[in-house]
C-alpha beads as a LAMMPS data file, in Angstrom:
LAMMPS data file: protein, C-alpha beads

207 atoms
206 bonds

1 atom types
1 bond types

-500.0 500.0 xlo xhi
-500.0 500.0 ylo yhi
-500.0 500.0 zlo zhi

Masses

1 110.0

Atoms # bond

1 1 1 184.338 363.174 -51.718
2 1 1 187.045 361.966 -53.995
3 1 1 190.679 363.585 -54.624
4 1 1 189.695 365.205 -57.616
5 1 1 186.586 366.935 -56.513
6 1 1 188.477 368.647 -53.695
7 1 1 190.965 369.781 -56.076
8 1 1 188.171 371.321 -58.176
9 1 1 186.763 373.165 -55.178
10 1 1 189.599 374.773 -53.747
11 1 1 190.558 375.537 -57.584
12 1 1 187.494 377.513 -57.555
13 1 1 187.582 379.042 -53.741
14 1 1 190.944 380.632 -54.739
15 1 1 190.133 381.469 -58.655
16 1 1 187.109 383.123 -57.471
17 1 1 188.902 385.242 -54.650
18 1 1 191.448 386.221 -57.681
19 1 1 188.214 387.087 -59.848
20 1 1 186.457 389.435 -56.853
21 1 1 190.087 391.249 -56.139
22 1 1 190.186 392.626 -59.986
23 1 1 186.771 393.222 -59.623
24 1 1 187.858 395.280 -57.050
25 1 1 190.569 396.961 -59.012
26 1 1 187.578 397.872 -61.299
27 1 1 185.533 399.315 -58.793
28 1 1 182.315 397.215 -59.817
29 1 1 179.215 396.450 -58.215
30 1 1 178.807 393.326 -56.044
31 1 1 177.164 391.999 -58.505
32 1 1 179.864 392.286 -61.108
33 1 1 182.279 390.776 -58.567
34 1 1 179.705 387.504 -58.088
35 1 1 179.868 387.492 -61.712
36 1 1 183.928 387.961 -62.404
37 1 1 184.446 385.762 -59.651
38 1 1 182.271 382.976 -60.762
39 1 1 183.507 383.449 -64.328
40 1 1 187.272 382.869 -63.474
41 1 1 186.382 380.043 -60.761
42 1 1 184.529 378.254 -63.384
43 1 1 186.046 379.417 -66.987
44 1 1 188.430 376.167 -66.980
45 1 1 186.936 373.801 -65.607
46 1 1 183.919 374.185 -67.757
47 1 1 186.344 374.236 -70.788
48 1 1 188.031 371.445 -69.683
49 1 1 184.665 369.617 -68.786
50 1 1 183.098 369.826 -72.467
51 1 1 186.041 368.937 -74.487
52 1 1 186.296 366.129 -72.382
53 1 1 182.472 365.402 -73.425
54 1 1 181.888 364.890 -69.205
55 1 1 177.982 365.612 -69.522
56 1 1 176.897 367.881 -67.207
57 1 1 179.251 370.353 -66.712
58 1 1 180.994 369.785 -63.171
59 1 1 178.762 373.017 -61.872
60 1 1 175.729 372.336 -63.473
61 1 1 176.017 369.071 -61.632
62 1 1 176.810 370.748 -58.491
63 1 1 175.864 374.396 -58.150
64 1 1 177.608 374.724 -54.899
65 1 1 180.461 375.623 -57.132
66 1 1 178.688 379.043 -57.593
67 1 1 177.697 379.036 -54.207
68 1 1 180.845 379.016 -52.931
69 1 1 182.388 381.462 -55.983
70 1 1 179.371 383.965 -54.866
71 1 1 180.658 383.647 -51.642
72 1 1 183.969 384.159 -52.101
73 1 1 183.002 387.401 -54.167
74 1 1 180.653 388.768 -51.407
75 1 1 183.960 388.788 -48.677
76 1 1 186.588 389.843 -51.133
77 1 1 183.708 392.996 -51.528
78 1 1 183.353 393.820 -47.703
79 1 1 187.488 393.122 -46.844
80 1 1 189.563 394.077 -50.258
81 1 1 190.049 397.689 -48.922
82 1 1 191.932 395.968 -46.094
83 1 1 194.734 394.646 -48.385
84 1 1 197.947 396.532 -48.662
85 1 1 198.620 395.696 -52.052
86 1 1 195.671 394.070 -54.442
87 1 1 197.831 393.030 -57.237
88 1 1 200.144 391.410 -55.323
89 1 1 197.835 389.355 -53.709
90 1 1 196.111 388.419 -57.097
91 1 1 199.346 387.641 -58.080
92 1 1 200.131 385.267 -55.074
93 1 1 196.444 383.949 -55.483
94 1 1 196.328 383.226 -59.013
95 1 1 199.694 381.578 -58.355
96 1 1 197.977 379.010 -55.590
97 1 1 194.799 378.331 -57.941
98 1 1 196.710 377.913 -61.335
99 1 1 198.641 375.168 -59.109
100 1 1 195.610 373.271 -57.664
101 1 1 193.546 373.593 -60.965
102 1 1 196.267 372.030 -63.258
103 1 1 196.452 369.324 -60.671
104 1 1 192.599 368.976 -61.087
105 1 1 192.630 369.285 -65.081
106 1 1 195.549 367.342 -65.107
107 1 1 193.759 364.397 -63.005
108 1 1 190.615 364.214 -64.403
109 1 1 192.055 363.972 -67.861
110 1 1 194.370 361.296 -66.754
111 1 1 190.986 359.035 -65.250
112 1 1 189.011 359.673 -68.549
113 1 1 191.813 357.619 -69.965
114 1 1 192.868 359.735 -72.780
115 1 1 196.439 360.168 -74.525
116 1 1 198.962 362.023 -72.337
117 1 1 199.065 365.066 -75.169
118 1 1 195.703 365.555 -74.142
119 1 1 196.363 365.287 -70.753
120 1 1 199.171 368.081 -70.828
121 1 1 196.355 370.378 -73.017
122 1 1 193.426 369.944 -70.085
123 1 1 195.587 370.773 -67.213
124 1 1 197.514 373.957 -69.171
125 1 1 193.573 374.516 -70.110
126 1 1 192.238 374.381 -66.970
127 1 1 194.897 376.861 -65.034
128 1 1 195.189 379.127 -67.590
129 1 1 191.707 379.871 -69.292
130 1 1 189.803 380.909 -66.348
131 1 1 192.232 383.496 -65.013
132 1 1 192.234 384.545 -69.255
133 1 1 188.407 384.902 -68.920
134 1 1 189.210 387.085 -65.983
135 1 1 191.939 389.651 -67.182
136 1 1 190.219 389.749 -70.539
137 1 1 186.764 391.134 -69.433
138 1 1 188.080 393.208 -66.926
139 1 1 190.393 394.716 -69.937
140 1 1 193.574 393.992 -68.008
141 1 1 196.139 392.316 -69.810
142 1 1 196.193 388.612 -68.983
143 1 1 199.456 387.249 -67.380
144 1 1 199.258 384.430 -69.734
145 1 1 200.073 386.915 -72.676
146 1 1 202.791 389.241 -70.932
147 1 1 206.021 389.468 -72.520
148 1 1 208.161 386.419 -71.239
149 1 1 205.708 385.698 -68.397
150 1 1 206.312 381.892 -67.750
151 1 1 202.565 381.523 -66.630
152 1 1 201.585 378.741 -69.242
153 1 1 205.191 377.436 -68.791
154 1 1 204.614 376.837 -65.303
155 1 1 201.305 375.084 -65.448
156 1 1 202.880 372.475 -68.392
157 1 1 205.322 371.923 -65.897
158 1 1 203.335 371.011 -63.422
159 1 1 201.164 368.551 -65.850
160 1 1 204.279 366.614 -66.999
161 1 1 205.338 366.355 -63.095
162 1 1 201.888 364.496 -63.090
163 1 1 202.231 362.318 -66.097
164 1 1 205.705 361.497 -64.903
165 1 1 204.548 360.269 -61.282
166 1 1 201.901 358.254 -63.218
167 1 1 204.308 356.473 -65.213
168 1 1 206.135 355.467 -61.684
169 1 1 203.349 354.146 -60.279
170 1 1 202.435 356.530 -57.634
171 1 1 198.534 357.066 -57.007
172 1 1 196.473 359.776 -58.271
173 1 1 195.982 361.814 -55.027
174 1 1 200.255 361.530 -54.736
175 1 1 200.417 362.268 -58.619
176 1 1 198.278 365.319 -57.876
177 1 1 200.457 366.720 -55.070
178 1 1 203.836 366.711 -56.717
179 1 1 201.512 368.408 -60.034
180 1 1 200.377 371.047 -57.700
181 1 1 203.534 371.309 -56.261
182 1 1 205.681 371.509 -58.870
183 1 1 203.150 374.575 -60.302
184 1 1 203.196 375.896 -57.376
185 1 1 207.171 376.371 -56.953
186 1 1 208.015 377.048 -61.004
187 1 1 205.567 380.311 -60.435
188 1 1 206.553 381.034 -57.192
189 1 1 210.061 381.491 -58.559
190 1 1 208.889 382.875 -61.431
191 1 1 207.442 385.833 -59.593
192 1 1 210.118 386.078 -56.701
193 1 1 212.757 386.018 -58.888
194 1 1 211.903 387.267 -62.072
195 1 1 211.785 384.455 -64.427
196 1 1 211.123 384.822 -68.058
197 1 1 211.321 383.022 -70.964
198 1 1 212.864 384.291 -74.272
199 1 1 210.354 386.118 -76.332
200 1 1 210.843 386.983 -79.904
201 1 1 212.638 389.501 -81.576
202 1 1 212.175 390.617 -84.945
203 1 1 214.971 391.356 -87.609
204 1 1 215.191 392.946 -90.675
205 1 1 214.808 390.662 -93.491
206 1 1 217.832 389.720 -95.287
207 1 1 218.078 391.283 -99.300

Bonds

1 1 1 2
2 1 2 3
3 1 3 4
4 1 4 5
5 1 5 6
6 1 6 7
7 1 7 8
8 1 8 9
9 1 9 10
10 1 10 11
11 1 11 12
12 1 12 13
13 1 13 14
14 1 14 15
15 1 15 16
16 1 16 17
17 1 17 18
18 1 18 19
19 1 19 20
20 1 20 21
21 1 21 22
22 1 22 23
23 1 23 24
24 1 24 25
25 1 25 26
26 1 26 27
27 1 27 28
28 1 28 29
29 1 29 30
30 1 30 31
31 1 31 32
32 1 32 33
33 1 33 34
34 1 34 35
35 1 35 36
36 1 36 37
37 1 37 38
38 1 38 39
39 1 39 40
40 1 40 41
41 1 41 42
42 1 42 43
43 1 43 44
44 1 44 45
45 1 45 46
46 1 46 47
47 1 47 48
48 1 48 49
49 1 49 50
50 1 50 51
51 1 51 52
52 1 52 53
53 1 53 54
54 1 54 55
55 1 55 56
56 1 56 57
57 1 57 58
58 1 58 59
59 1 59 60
60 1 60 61
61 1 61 62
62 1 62 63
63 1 63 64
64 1 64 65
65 1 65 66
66 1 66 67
67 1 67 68
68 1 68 69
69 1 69 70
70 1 70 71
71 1 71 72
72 1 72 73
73 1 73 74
74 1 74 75
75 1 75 76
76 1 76 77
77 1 77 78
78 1 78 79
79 1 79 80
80 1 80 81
81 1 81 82
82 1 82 83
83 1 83 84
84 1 84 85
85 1 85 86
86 1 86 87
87 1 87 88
88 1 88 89
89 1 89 90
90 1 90 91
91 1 91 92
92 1 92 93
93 1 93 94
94 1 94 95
95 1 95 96
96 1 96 97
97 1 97 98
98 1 98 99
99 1 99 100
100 1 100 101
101 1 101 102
102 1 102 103
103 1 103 104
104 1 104 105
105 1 105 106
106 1 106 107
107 1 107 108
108 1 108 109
109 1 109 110
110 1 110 111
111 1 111 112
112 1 112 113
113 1 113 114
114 1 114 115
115 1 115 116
116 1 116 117
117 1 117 118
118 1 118 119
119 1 119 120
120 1 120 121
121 1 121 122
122 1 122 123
123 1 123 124
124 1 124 125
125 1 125 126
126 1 126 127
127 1 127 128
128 1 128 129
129 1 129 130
130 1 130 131
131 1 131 132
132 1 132 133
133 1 133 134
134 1 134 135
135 1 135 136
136 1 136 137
137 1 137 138
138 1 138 139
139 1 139 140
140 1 140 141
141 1 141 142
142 1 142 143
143 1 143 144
144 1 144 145
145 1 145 146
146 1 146 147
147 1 147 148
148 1 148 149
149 1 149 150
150 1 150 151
151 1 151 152
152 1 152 153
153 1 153 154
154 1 154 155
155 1 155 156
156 1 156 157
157 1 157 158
158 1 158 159
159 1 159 160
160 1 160 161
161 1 161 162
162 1 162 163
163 1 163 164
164 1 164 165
165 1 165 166
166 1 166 167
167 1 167 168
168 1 168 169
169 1 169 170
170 1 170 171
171 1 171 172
172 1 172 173
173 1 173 174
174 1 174 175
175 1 175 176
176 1 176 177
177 1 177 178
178 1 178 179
179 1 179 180
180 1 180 181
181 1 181 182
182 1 182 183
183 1 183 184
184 1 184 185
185 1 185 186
186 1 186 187
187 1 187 188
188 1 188 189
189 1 189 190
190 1 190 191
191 1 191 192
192 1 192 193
193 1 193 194
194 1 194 195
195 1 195 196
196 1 196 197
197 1 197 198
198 1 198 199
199 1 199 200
200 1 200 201
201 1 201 202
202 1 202 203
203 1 203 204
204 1 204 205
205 1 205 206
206 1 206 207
């Protein structure tokens, strides 16, 4: 099992626990968390997958992906009540899988042998678009669109950390650690610490 394909599944272990604990907060069936939790596991990847024009579709080429989402979903319903705080852990979670996903997005771009734009795009893609998926059927408001949230921020970060190792000549798996880890530690302080970005403010126009 190469590098990459590990990074995909423990992208979608950990987006899929993140998908089942707001499917919590919702108070939906189990089948509603299978079907969050598969949603945000999958949501980037797949994106990422198509615009790429990689033919099939990582899980349609490997349905253990939903196995293992399903799975995922079907312990976060039996053990959720046992969590102190839910958000905080979907918080902490969605920090680990944006991290791990950019570093797969990232990756796989980078062996398809496209232009580094496009590299940057698939791994802020795949980080950001499942957890979007997620907040936006569950009618929560996505982190990715919270007033000076540095959630996308983070996960470009992370892809140029990639791109940059590239350019030195490290290998991919290396490359994919410092991506991850770089995520990882921009949204970690983010969230410890209170990071934002500047937002906009609007003025009144000038006569």
């Amino acid at each position: 099992m190469s590098p990459l394909v590990l990074l995909d599944y423990a992208s979608v272990v950990i987006f899929a626990l993140t998908g089942a604990l707001v499917a919590s907060r919702a108070q939906l069936d189990v089948v509603g968390f299978a079907f969050l939790a598969c949603l945000t596991a999958v949501g980037g990847g797949t994106t990422r997958d198509l615009l790429l024009n990689r033919h099939p579709v990582f899980w349609v080429a490997e349905p253990t992906y939903l196995g293992i989402a399903c799975a995922a979903a079907l312990l976060v319903f039996f053990t959720a009540h046992l969590l102190e705080s839910r958000a905080k852990a979907i918080l902490w979670l969605d920090a680990a899988a944006l991290s791990v996903a950019v570093a797969a997005g990232s990756g796989i771009a980078m062996a398809e042998g496209v232009s580094w734009g496009v590299v940057l795009v698939m791994g802020v893609m795949s980080g950001c678009l499942g957890g979007l998926m997620r907040d936006v059927v569950a009618n929560e408001v996505p982190l990715l669109l919270k007033q000076g949230e540095p959630y996308a921020t983070c996960a470009l970060g992370g892809a140029v950390a990639l791109l940059v190792a590239t350019w030195l000549g490290l290998p991919p798996f290396l490359a994919a650690i410092i991506c991850s880890a770089v995520t990882f530690a921009l949204r970690a302080s983010a969230i410890a610490f209170g990071w934002g970005i500047p937002v906009y403010k609007s003025r009144p126009p000038r006569v």
